[in-house]
BATOR-52227 format. One record per atom (N, C-alpha, C): atom name; residue number from 1; x, y, z negated. Coordinates in Angstrom, 1 decimal, padded with zeros to 4 digits. Each point is the difference from the previous one (the first is absolute). Layout:
BEGIN
ATOM, CA, NUM, X, Y, Z;
...
//
This chain:
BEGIN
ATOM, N, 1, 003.1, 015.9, -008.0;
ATOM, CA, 1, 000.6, -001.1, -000.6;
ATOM, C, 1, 000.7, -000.8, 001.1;
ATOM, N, 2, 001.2, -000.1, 000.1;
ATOM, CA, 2, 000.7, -000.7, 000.9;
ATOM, C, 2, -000.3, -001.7, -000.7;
ATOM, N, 3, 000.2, -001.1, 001.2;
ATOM, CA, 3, -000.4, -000.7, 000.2;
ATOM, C, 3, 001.4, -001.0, -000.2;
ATOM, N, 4, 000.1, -000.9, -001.2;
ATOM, CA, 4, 001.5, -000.9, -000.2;
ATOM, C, 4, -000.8, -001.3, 000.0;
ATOM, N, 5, 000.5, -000.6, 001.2;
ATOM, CA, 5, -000.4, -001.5, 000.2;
ATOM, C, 5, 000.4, -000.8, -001.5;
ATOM, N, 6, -000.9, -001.1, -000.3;
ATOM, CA, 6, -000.1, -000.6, -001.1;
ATOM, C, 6, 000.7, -000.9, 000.1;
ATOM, N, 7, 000.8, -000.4, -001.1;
ATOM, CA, 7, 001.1, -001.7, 000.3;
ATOM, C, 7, -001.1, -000.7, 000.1;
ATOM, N, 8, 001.1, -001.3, 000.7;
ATOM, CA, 8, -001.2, -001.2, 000.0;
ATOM, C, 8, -000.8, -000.4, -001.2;
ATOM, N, 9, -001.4, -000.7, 000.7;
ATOM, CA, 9, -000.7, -000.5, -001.3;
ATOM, C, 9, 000.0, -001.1, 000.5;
ATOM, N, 10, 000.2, -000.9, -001.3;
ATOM, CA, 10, 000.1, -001.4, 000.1;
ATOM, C, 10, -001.3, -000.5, 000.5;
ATOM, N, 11, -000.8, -001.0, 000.7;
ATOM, CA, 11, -000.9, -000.7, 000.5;
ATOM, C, 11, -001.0, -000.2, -001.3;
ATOM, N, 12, 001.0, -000.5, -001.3;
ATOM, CA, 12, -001.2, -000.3, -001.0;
ATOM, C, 12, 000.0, 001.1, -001.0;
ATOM, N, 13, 000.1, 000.8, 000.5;
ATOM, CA, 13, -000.2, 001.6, -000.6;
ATOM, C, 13, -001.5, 000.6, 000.1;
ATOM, N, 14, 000.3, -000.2, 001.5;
ATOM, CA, 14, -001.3, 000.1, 001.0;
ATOM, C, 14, -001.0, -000.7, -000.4;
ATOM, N, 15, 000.3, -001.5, -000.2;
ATOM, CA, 15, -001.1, -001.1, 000.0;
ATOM, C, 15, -000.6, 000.3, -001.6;
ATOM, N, 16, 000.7, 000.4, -000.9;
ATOM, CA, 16, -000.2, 000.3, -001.1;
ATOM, C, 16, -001.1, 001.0, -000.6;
ATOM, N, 17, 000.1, 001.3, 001.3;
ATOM, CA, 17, -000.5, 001.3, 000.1;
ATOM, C, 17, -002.0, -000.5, 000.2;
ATOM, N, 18, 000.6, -000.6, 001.7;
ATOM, CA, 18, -001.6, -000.9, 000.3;
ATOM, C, 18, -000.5, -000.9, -001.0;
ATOM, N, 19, 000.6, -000.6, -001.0;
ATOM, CA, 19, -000.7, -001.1, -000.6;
ATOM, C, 19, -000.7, 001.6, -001.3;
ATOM, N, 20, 000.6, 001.1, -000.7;
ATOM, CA, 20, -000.5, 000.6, -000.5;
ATOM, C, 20, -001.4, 001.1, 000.2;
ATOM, N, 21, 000.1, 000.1, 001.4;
ATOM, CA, 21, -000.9, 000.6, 000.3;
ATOM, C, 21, -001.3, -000.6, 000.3;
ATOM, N, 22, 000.2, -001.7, 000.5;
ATOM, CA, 22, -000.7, -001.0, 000.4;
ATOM, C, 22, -000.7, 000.2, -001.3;
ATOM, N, 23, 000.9, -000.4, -000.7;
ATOM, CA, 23, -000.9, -000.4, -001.9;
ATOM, C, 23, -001.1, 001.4, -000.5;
ATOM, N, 24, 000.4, 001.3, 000.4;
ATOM, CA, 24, -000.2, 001.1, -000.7;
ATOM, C, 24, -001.7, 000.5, 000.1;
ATOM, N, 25, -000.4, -001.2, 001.0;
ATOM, CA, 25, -001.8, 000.1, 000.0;
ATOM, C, 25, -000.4, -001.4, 000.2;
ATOM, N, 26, -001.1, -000.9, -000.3;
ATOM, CA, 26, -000.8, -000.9, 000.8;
ATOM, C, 26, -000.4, 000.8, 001.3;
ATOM, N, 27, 000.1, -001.0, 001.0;
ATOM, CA, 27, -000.6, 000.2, 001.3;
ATOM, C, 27, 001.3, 000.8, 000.7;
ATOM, N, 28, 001.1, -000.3, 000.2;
ATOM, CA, 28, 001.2, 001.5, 000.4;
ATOM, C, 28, 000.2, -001.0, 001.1;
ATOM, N, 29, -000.3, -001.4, 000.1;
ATOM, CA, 29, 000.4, -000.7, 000.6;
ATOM, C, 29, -000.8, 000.6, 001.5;
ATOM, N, 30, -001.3, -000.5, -000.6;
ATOM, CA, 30, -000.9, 000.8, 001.3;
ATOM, C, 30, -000.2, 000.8, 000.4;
ATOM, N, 31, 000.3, 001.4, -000.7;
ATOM, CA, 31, 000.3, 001.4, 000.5;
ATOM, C, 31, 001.1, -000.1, 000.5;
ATOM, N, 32, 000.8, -000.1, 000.1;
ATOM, CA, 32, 001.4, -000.1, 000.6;
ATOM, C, 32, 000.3, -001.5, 001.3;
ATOM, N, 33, -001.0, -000.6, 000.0;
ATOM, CA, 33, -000.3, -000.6, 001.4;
ATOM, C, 33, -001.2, 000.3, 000.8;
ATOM, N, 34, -000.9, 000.2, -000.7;
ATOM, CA, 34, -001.6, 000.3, 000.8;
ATOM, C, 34, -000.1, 001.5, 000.2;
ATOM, N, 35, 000.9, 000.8, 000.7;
ATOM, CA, 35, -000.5, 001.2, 000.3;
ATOM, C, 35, 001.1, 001.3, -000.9;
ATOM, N, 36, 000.8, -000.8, -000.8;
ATOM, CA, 36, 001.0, 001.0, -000.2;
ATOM, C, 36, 001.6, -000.5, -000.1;
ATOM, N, 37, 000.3, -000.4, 001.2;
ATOM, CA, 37, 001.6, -000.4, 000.0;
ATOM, C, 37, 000.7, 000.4, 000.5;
ATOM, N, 38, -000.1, 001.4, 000.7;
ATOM, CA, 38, 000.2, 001.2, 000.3;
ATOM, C, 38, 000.4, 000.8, -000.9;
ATOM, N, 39, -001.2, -000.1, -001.0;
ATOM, CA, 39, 000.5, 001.0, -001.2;
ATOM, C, 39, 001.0, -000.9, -001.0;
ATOM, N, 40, 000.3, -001.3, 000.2;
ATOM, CA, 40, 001.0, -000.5, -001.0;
ATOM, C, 40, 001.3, 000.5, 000.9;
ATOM, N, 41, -000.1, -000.6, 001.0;
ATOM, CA, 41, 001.5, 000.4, 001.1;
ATOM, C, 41, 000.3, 001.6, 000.1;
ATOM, N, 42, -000.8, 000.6, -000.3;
ATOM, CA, 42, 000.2, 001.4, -000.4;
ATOM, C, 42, 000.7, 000.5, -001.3;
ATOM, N, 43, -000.4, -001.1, -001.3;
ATOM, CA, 43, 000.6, 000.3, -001.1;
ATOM, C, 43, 001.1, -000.3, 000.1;
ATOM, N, 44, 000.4, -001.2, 000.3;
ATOM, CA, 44, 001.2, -000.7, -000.3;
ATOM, C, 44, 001.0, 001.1, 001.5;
ATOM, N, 45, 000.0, 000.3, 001.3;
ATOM, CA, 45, 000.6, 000.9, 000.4;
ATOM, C, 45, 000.5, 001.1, -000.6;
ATOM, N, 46, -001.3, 000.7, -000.7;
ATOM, CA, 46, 000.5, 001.3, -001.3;
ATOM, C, 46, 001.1, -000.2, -001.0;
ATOM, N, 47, -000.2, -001.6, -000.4;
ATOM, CA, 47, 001.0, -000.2, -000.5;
ATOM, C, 47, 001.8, -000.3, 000.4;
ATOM, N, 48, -000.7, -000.4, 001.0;
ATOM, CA, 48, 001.4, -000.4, 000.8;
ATOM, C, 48, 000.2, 000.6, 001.3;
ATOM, N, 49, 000.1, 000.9, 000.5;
ATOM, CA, 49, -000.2, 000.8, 001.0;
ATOM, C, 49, 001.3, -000.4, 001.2;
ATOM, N, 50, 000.6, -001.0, -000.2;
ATOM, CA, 50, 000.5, -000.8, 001.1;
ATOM, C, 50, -000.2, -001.1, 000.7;
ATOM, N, 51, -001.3, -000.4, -000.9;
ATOM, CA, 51, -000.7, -001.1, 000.7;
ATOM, C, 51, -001.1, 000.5, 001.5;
ATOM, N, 52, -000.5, -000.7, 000.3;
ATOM, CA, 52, -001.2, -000.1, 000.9;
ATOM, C, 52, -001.2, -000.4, -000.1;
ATOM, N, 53, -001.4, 000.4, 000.2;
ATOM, CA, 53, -001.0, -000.1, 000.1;
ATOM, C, 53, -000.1, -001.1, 001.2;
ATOM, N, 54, -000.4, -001.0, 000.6;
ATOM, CA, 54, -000.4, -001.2, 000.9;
ATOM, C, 54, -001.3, 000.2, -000.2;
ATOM, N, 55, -000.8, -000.6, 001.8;
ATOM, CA, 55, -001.1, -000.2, -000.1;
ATOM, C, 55, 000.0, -001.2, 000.9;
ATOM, N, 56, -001.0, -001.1, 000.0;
ATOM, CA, 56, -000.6, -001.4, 001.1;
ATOM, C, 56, -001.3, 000.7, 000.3;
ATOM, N, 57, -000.1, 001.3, -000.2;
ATOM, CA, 57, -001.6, 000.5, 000.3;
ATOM, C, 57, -001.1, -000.2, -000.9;
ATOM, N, 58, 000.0, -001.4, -001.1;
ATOM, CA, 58, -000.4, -000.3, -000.5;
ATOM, C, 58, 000.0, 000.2, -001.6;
ATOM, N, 59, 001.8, -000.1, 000.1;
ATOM, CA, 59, 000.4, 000.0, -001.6;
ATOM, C, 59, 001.0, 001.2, -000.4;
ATOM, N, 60, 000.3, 000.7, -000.7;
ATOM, CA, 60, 001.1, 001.0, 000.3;
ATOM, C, 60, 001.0, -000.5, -001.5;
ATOM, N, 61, 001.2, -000.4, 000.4;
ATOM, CA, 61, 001.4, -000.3, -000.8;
ATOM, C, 61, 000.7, 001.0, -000.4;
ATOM, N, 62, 001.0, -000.5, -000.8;
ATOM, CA, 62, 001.3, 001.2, 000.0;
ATOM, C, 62, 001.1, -000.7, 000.2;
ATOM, N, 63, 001.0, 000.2, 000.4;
ATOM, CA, 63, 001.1, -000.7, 000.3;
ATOM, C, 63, 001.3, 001.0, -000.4;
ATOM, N, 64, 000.5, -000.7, -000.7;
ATOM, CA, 64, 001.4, 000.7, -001.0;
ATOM, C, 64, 001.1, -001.0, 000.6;
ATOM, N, 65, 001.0, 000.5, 000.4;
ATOM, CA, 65, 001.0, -001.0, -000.6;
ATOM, C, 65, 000.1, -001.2, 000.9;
ATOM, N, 66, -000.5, -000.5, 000.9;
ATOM, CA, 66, -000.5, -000.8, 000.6;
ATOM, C, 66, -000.9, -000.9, -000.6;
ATOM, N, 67, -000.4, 000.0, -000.4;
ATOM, CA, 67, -001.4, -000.5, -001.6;
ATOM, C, 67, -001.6, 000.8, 000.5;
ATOM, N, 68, -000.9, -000.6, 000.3;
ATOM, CA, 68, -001.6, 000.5, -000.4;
ATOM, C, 68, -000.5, -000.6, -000.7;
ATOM, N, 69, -001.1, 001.3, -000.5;
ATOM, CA, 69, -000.5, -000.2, -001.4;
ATOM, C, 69, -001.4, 000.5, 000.7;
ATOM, N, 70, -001.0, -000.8, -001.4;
ATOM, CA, 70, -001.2, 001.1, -000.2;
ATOM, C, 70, -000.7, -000.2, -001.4;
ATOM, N, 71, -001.3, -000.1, 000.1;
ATOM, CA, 71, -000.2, -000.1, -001.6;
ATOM, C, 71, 000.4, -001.6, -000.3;
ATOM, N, 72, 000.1, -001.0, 000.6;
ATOM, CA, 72, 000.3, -001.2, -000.4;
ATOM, C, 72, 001.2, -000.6, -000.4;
ATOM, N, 73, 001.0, 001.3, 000.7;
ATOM, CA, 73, 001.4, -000.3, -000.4;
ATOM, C, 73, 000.7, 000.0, 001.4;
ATOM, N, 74, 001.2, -001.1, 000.0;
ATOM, CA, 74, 000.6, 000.1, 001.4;
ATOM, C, 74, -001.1, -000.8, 000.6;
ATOM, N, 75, 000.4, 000.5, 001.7;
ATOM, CA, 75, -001.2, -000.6, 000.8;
ATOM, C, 75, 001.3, -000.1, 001.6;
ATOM, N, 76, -000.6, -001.0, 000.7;
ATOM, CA, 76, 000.6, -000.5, 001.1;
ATOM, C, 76, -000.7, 001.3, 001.1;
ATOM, N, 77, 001.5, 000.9, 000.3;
ATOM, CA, 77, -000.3, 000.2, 001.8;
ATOM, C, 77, -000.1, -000.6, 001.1;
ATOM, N, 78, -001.2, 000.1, 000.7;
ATOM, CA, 78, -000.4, -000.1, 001.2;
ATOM, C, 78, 000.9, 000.5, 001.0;
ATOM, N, 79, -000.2, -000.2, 001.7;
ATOM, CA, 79, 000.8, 000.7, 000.7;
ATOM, C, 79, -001.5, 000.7, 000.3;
ATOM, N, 80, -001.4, -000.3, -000.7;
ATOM, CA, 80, -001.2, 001.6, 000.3;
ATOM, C, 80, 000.3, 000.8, -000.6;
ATOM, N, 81, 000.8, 000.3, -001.3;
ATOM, CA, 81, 000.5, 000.6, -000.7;
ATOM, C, 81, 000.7, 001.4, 001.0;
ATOM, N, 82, -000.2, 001.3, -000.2;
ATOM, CA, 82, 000.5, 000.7, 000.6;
ATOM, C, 82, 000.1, 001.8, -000.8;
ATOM, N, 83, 000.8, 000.6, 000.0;
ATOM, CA, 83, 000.0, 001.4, -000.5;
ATOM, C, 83, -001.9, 000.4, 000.0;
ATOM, N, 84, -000.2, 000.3, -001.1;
ATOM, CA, 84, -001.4, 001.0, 000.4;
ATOM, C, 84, -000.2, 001.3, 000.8;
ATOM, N, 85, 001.3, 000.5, 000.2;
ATOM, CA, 85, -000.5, 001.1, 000.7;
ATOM, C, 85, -000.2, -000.6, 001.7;
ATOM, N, 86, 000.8, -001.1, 000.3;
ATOM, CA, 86, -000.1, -000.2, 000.8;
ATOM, C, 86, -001.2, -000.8, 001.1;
ATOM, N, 87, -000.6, 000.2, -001.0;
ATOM, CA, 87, -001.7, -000.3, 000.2;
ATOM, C, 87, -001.1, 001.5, 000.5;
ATOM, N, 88, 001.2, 001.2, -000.2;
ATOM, CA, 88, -000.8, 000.6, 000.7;
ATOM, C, 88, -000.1, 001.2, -001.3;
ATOM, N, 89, -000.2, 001.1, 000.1;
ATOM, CA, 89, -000.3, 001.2, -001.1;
ATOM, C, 89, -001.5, -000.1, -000.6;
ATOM, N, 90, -000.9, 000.0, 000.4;
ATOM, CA, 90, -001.6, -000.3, 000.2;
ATOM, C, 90, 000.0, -001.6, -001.2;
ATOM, N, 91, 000.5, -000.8, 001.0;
ATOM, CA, 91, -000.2, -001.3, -000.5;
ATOM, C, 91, 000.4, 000.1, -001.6;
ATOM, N, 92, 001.6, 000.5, -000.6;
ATOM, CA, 92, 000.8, -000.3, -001.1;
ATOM, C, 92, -001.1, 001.1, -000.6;
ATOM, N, 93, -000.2, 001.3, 000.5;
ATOM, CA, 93, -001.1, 001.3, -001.1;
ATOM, C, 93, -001.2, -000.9, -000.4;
ATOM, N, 94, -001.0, -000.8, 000.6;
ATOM, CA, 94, -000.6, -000.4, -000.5;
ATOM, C, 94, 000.0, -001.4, -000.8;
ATOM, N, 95, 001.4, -000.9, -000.1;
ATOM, CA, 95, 000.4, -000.8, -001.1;
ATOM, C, 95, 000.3, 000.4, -001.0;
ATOM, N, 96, 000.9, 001.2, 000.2;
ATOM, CA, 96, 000.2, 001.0, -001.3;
ATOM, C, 96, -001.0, 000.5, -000.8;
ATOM, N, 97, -001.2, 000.3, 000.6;
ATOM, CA, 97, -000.8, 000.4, -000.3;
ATOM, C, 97, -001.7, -000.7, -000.4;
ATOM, N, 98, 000.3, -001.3, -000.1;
ATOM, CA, 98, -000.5, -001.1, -000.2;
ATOM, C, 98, 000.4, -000.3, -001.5;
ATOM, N, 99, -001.4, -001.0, -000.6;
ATOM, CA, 99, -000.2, -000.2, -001.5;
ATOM, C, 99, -000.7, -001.2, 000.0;
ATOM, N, 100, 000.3, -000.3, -000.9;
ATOM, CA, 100, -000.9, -001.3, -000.7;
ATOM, C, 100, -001.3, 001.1, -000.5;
ATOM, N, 101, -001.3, -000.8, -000.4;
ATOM, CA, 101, -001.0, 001.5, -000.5;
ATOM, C, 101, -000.5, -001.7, -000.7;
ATOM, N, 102, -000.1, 000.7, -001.5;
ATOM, CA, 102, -000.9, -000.8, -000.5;
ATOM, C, 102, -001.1, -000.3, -000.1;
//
């Protein structure tokens, strides 16, 4: 399947998307900050595959557009803010591979 970049998406397209998924469980808030925001910045990349994954080591974002997001909606970049891969292969495999556990 060849790969056709997506037109732009509007900012509150996006914010739209997050506020649905936010709603679609109690607790999405805390799974998607305490141990799985990796795995949100992963969805929303799938979906938008011209954005970027960000990490402060701490938190992991997505950034579209010049816009970051996460489960809370838009969020202010840092200059800690930096590509995940460029934290290292090791480092990003095991945020990928990191979970919230109930």
């Amino acid at each position: 399947m060849d790969y056709k970049p997506k037109e732009y998406v509007h900012h509150s397209h996006i914010i739209k998307l997050i506020e649905l998924i936010r709603d679609s469980f109690g607790g999405s808030t805390i799974v998607y900050t305490q141990g799985s925001c990796t795995k949100f910045a992963m969805i929303l990349k799938y979906l938008f595959p011209e954005g970027e994954i960000l990490s402060d080591r701490c938190h992991r974002i997505f950034e579209y557009n010049g816009r970051c997001y996460d489960i809370n909606g838009y969020v202010e970049k840092t200059e800690h803010y930096k590509p995940i891969v460029d934290w290292g292969l090791l480092q990003a495999y095991d945020w990928m591979t990191s979970r919230y556990e109930l």
